[in-house]
N, C-alpha and C positions, 0 to 999 in steps of 0.2 A: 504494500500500500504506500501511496505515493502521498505526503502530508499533503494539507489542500495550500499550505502557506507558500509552499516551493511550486507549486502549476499557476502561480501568478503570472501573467505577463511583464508587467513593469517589475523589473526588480527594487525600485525605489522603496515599495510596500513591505517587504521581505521583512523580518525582522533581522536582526544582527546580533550575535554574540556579546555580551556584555564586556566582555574581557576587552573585545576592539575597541571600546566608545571611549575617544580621547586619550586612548594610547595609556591608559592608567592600569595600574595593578593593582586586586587588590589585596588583602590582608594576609588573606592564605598563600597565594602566591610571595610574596613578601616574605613572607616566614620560609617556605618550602628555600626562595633561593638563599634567603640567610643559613640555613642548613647546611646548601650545598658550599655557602662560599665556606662557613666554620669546619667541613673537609676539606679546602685546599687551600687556607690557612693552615690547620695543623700539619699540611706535608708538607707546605712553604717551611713553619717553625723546626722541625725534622731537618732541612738541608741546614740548620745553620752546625745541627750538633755535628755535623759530616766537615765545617771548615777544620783550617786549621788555625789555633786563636789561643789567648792566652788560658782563659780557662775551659777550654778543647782539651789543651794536653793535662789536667789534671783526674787524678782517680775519680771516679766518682763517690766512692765515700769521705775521702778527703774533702773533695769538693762541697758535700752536702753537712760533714760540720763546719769547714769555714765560711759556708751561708748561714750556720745556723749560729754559728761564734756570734757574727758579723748583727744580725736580726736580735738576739739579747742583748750585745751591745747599744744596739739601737734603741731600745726599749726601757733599759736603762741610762738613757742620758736626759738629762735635764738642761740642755743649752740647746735652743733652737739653732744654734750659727752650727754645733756641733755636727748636731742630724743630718742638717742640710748637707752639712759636708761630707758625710758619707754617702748622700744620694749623687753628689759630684762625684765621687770615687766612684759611685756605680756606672756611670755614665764615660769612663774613663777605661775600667774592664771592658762595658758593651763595644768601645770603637779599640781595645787591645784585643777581643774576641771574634772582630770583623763580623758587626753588628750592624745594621745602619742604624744612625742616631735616630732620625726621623721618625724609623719601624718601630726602633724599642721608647718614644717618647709615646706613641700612639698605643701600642700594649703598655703602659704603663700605669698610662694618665683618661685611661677611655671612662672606665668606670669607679674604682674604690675610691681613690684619690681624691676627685671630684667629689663622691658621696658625702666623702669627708669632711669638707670644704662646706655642704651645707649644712654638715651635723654641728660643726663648732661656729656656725656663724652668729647663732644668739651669746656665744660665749663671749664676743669682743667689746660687747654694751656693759655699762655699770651697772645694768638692773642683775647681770648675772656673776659680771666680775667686777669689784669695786675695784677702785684703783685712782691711778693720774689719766686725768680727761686728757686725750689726745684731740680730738674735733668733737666738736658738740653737735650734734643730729638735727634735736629740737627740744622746745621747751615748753615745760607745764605750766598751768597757773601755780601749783603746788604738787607737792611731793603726797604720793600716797600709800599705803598700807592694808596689805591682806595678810592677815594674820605672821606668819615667820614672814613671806617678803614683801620686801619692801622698793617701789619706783621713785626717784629719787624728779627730783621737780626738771634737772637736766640731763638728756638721756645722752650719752657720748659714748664715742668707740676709748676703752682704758689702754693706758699704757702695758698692763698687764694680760689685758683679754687681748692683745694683738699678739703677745709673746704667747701666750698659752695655744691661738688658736695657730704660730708659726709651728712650733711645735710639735702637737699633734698631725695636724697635717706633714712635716714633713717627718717622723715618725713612719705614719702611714705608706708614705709614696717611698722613704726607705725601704722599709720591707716588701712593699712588692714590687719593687725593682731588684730587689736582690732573689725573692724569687723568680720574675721572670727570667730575669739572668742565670738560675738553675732551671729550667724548663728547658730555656732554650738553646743553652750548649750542651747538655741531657738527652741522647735520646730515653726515649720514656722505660724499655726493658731495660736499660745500663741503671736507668735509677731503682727500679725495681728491683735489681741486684742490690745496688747498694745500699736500699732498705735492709733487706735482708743479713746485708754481710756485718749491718749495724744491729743485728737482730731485734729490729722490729718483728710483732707477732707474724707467723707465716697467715693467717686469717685475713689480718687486716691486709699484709701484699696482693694475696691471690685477689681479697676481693674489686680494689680497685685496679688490679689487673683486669679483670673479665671487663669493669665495668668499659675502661678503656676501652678495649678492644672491640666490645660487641656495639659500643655507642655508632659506630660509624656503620654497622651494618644496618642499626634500627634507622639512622639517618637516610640510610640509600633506599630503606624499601619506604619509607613516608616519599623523597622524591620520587622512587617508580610507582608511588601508588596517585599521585598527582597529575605526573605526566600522564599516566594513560587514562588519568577519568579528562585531564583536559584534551588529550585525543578524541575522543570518543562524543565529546558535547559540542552540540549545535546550540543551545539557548542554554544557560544559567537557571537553575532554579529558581525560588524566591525565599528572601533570608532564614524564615523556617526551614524551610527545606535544605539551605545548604549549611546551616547550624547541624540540623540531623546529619548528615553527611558527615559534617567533620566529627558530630559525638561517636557516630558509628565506627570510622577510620579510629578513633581516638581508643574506643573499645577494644578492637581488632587488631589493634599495634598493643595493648596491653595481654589479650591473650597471647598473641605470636612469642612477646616475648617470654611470657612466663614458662609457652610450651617448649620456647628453645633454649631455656634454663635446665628444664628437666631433660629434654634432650641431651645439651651440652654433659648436664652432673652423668649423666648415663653413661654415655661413650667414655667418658675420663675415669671413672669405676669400671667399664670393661678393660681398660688400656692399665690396670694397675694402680692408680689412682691410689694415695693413703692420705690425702690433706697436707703434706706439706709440699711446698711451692719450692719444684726446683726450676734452677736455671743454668746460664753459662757458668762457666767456669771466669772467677772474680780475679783480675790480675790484682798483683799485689801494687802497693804504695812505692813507688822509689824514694828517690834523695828530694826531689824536686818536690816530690808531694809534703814530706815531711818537712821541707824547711819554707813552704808556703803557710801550713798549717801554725806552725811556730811564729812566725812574724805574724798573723794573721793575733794569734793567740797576744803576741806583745803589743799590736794594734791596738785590740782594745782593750788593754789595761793602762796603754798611754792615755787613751781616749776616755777611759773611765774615772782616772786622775784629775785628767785636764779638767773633767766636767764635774768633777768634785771642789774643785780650786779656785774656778770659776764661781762655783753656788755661794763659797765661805767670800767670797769679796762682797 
């Protein structure tokens, strides 16, 4: 049967696919390629661990306490000039590890950083930090009071909520620049070794191994299940109908996966299987890793001082 829409003579009348009108995408689509780019971003992040770069050549357990030396030091310091300067040193590895600056400011600074940014921003006011008024905002007839606080009749950015919110924030953008910077000269099973060879639980390894691994498979079948309902459609739905749609896909990517958990755990108890996570074989630490380790370790105990000597002035 031939639609009666399509035996029009004027094609003017036709209706049109929705997807066409203004060359606009919408939401699903949107999401479906954000998927697909979050797969070839993670193989793009993959070639960096393949250069060769300053922290390229280091063990990977080495590697992964002098990130995590580096990240309590940072969380322990109380001088904003401090922090920040270790997110300069981080910045200083990523172009020693033939990084682009540009790429690792953008993994950097896309989302926590930011978040950050707006979580301490009522902190820089006197209603939240008393202190030395640096600019005054604006002002009240009078100052007022609810019960413990207290608005003060001029509300200003403090000398202190500026230092507090420097801080925190660059706190923040430290450690996940210093993570990214393990991420991305790491490929992902080198680090999963060297959870392990730090014997972290084999449980917790294995588990965000699979989750790794399988995430990119559940990604490909949402885009092949996209592509072919968008092959397959001449008119779009209407919003109920394509709400049901996605709730359905939604259900059906949550069976799939749960069936190919049980799948997976099966095959891997046929194959021998006893719960613990093995892998490569871990090379050992040379000279280079230990005496990276070691300065890293004098680092910040310099930087622990400094930021102690600083507080007592």
């Amino acid at each position: 049967m031939i639609p009666a829409w399509l035996k029009q003579a004027n094609p003017e009348h036709r209706p049109h696919a929705d997807a066409a009108q203004g060359g606009r995408k919408g939401f699903l689509e949107k999401t479906i390629q954000g998927s697909a780019s979050f797969l070839e971003e993670t193989v793009l992040t993959d070639s960096y661990a393949g250069r060769t770069g300053l922290l390229q050549l280091l063990e990977p357990r080495c590697k992964l306490i002098i990130i995590l030396i580096l990240i309590v030091a940072v969380s322990l310091c109380r001088s904003p000039w401090l922090v920040w300067g270790v997110y300069l040193l981080t910045l200083i590895f990523a172009a020693a590890s033939r990084i682009e600056i540009s790429f690792f400011l953008k993994r950097v600074w896309l989302f926590v950083p930011i978040f950050a940014m707006l979580i301490i921003l009522p902190a820089l006011f006197n209603v939240v930090t008393p202190g030395v008024p640096l600019w005054v905002v604006f002002r009240l007839h009078a100052s007022h009071s609810f019960g413990p606080y207290h608005i003060p009749a001029e509300i200003a950015v403090t000398q202190e909520g500026v230092r507090s919110a420097l801080l925190f924030v660059g706190r923040v953008a430290a450690s996940v620049a210093l993570a990214v910077l393990l991420t991305l000269t790491t490929s992902w099973h080198r680090l999963f070794m060297a959870l392990r060879g730090l014997k972290v639980p084999a449980l917790f390894v294995l588990t965000v191994a699979m989750a790794y691994r399988y995430i990119f498979l559940l990604v490909g079948i949402v885009t092949d299940m996209h592509m072919a309902r968008k092959s397959r459609t001449l008119r779009y739905l209407s919003t109920g109908g394509e709400q049901r749609w996605v709730a359905g896909r939604i259900g059906y990517l949550f069976r799939k996966s749960f069936q190919m958990s049980q799948d997976v755990h099966d095959a891997m108890l046929s194959r021998g299987f006893n719960g613990e996570f093995t892998s490569l074989a871990i090379p050992k630490p040379g000279s280079f890793d230990y005496f990276c380790c070691a300065l890293t370790l004098l680092l910040c105990c310099a930087l622990l001082c400094v930021d102690r000597r600083i507080a007592t002035w």
